[in-house]
C-alpha positions, -999 to +999 in steps of 0.1 A: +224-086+134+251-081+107+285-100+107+321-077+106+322-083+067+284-082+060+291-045+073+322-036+058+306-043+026+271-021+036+298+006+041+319+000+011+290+000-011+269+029+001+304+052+004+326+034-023+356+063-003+358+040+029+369+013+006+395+037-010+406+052+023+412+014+039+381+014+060+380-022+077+355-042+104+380-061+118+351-078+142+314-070+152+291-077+179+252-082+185+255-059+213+267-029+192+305-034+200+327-032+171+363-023+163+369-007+130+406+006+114+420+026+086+451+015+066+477+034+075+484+054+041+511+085+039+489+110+022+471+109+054+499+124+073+492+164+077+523+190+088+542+181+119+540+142+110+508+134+127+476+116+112+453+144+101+421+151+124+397+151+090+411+110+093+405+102+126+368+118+127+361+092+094+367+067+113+353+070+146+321+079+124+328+049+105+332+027+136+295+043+152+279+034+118+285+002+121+278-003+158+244+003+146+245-020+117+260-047+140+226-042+166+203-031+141+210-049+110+205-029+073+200+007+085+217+025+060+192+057+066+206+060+099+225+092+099+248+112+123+231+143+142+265+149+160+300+137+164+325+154+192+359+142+194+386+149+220+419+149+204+441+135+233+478+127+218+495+128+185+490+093+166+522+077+147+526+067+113+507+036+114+469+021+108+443+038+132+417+013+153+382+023+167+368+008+195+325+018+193+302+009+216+265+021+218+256+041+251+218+041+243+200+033+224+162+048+221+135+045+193+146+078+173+183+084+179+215+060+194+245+076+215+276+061+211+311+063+223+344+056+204+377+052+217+405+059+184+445+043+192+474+041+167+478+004+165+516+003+170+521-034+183+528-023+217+505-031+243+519-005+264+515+025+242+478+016+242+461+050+251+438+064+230+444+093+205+411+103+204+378+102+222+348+107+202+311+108+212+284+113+185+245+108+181+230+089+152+192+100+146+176+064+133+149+055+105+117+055+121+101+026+105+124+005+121+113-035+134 
């Protein structure tokens, strides 16, 4: 419903912080696919050199957001009921992607999926850093 930039900038103007904190839609899909990343910046780095967990939750909320925005189209009521993440390995010092897909989708409330990775250039340090689930309750006067 909504292109990759059409969304970044529902985002960026309803939470003027993504655009601070380097939010990007790097591409979007009708089905509810979309990859989402956050500039790598060093104040995100927390003690023990690893991107801080407060980051990586932003963005996989982020990424579900507009998952819904790329099925939907302008639902900017829709709101998170819950998020769970699954921190699986320490990311690096570089931008973090989001991989979102929705799970299902009913009249009330979508259930997504989000797969987090340090985006290092190397195809074979690919695995995820972080698995995140969450639950998005939607506007009921929806069409």
């Amino acid at each position: 419903m909504l292109t990759a930039a059409e969304i970044q900038d529902v985002i960026w103007a309803g939470l003027p912080a993504a655009k601070d904190v380097g939010l990007m839609i790097d591409s979007a899909h009708h089905d509810g696919r979309v990859r989402a990343r956050i500039v790598f910046r060093p104040d995100m780095v927390r003690p023990g050199g690893t991107l801080s967990g407060p980051t990586m939750m932003a963005l996989a909320d982020a990424a579900m957001f507009a998952a819904i925005l790329a099925r939907l189209g302008r639902l900017e009521m829709a709101v998170t009921t819950n998020l769970n993440i699954n921190f699986l390995r320490r990311p690096g010092p570089c931008d973090l992607v989001a991989e979102a897909s929705i799970l299902k989708l009913g009249k009330r409330l979508a259930v997504l999926e989000v797969a987090v990775f340090s985006d290092t250039g190397d195809a074979e340090a690919a695995d995820p850093v972080a698995h995140v689930t969450g639950t998005y309750s939607l506007p009921p006067s929806r069409s």
